[in-house]
Residue, then its C-alpha position, 0 to 999 in steps of 0.5 A: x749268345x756265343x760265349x769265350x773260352x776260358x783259355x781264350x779269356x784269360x789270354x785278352x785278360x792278360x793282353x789288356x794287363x800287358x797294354x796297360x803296362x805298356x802305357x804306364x810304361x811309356x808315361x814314366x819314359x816321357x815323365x823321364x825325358x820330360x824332366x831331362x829336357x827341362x833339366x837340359x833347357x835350365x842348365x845347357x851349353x851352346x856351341x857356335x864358331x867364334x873365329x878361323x885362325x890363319x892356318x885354317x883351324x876353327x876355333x869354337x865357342x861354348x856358352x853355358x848357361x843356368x836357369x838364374x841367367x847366368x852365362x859364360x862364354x868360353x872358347x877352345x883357342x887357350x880355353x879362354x873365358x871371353x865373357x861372364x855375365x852377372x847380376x848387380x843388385x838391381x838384377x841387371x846383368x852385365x859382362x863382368x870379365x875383360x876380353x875381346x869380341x873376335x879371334x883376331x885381337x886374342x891372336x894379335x897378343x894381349x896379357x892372358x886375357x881370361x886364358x888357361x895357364x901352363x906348363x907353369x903360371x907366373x914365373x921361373x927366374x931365368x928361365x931354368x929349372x933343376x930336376x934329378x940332376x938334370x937341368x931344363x932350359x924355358x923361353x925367356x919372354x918376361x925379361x930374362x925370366x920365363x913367364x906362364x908357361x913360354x912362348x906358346x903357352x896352354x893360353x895359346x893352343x887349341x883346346x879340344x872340349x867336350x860339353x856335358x849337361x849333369x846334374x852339377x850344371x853345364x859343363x865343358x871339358x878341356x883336354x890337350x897334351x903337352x908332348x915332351x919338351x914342349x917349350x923346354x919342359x920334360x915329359x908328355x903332359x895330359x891335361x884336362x881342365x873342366x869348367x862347371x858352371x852349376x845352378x847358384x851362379x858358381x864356376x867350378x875349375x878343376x885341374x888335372x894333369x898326368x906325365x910319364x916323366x918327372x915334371x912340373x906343373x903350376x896351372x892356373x886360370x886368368x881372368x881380370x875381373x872388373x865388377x862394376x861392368x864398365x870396363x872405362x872404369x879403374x877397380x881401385x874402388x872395389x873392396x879386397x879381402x884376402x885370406x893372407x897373414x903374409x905375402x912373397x915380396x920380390x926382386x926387380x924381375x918379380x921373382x920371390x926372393x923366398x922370404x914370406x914377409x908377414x902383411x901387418x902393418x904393410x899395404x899387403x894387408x888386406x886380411x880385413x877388407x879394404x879399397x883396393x886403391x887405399x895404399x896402392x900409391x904408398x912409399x913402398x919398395x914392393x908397390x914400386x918393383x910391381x908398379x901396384x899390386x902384382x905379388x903372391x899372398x901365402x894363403x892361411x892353412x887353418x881351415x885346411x884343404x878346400x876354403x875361401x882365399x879371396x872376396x872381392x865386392x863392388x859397392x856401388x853395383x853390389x857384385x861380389x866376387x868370392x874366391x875358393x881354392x885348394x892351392x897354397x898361394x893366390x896372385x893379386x895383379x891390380x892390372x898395372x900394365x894394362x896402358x890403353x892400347x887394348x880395345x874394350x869390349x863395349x867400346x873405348x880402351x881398357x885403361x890402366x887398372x881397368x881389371x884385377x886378377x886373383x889368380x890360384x897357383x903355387x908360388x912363383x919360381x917354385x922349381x928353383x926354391x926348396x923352401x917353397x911347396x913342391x909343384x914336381x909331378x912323377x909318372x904314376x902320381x894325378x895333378x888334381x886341384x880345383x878353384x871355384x869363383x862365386x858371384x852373388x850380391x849384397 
């Protein structure tokens, strides 16, 4: 019987170590992907095209998902949230967010429906702003004073994004740059906005912004919520909670006049929740000015930083929507000048107080009162600031 050299034995014995290793290294790489494509499949984003605007440029949408069924669709044309699925009590989902089903009706005008918001959301009293001495000149398109950011606001470019799958969620980043003088506004503006949608039903918006000149900037996010999930239906039976012993009153543009008037025994208070409808129709000068609620609450600093500012809840399906910011001031706008002239995405027409919006912003007209917290940006120094909307049910 032929008999194996020591040497040579020892170099099989070694290869066959080696071959195993190989193996168990190639089952932890497929235990690696494997995990990753389930991670990939539970929490992911989808791309398709959602229109063509007339000058040719196509404007994608993004769907992210999680593994609780939750959906978002958002679309690179003004980073728009066009649809936002959620369950009610029962676990059935519906569309929780007002919108349209083609690029056209967004092109064709409406009120910021879901749209990003900039240079400056809400607006700046006559459309003029001071810095160093120098003063800037906005468009003047609500009535004489300028409104979330002009004519062409962030609402109405295109975004560019890029989807990202972490193990935070699905998530889409959106950057675009605001050159200098761009709608009247100083300075070349890079801004990157980052949806997150995670795996408990959470959609994280972070805010950031950089500039080479002095600047200002307000960003904020507009979507009108209406959690019953028909959209014929007026909010006014949602509840409201808000986080806001006071509250900017205005002037007949809407404009804070600078005093921060407490909400006791007024219909702002909502510091213990309540319909929203309860008082909307009450003999109040404010409500009149805003034909309903249209007015920035002053967020309550206890907690500081990062906290809770708003809990919406819809009985009767049991949606709640909860609202965290890092911002000074929240904008509650009970959809008063939506006049049914706007197709529904279901079908009909999105009637007066069809939604509500709870916007995360510093105050309006900022620029122009010293009093209120500074929105100025200097080269050198990151606008950063992040909202998160929960949805869950009770």
């Amino acid at each position: 019987m032929k008999t194996v050299q020591p040497s040579l034995f020892c170099f099989v014995f070694l290869l066959t170590l080696l071959n195993l290793g190989c193996k168990e290294n190639k089952k932890e790489s497929q235990t690696d992907m494997e995990t990753e494509n389930t991670s990939m499949e539970s929490d992911h984003i989808v791309k398709s095209t959602f229109g063509e605007k007339p000058d040719g440029t196509t404007v994608d949408k993004y769907t992210l998902k999680n593994s609780m069924g939750m959906e978002v669709d958002v679309i690179t044309y003004g980073g728009i949230i066009t649809r936002w699925t959620a369950p009610d009590k029962n676990g059935k989902y519906d569309d929780v967010v007002l919108g349209f089903d083609d690029l056209k009706s967004y092109l064709d005008g409406n009120p910021y429906f879901g749209a990003l918001i900039g240079r400056y959301g809400n607006r700046i009293a006559k459309g003029k702003f001071s810095l160093d001495g120098q003063t800037y000149t906005l468009a003047t398109n609500d009535g004489e004073n300028h409104l979330h950011g002009g004519l062409k606001g962030f609402d109405k470019v295109i975004w560019v994004a890029t989807p990202k799958s972490t193990d935070d969620g699905a998530v889409l980043e959106l950057t675009y740059t605001s050159v200098d003088g761009e709608e009247g506004y100083p300075g070349n503006l890079e801004v990157k906005v980052t949806y997150t949608l995670t795996g408990d039903n959470q959609l994280e918006v972070l805010y950031e912004a950089v500039t080479d000149k002095p600047t200002v900037v307000n960003l904020t996010q507009h979507s009108y919520f209406n959690l019953s999930g028909d959209f014929t239906q007026s909010v006014l039976d949602h509840e409201l909670f808000l986080d806001a012993d006071a509250y900017l009153p205005v002037d007949g543009g809407l404009i804070p006049t600078g005093e921060l008037r407490p909400v006791a025994g007024t219909p702002f208070d909502f510091t213990t929740s309540k319909v929203m409808g309860k008082e909307i129709g009450a003999d109040d000068e404010q409500l009149k000015l805003g034909k309903g609620y249209d007015h920035c609450w002053v967020l309550n600093e206890e907690k500081g930083g990062f906290g809770l500012a708003a809990t919406a809840y819809h009985p009767a399906t049991g949606r709640v929507l909860e609202v965290y910011t890092d911002e000074p001031g929240i904008q509650f706008y009970s959809g008063n000048f939506l006049d049914g002239t706007l197709p529904a995405q279901k079908g009909g027409v999105y009637g007066q107080r069809a939604g509500f919006c709870l916007e995360t912003q510093h105050y309006p007209d900022s620029p122009n009162q010293p009093n209120f917290p500074s929105v100025r940006l200097n080269p050198g120094e990151t606008y950063k600031t992040k909202t998160t909307f929960k949805l869950t049910t009770k």
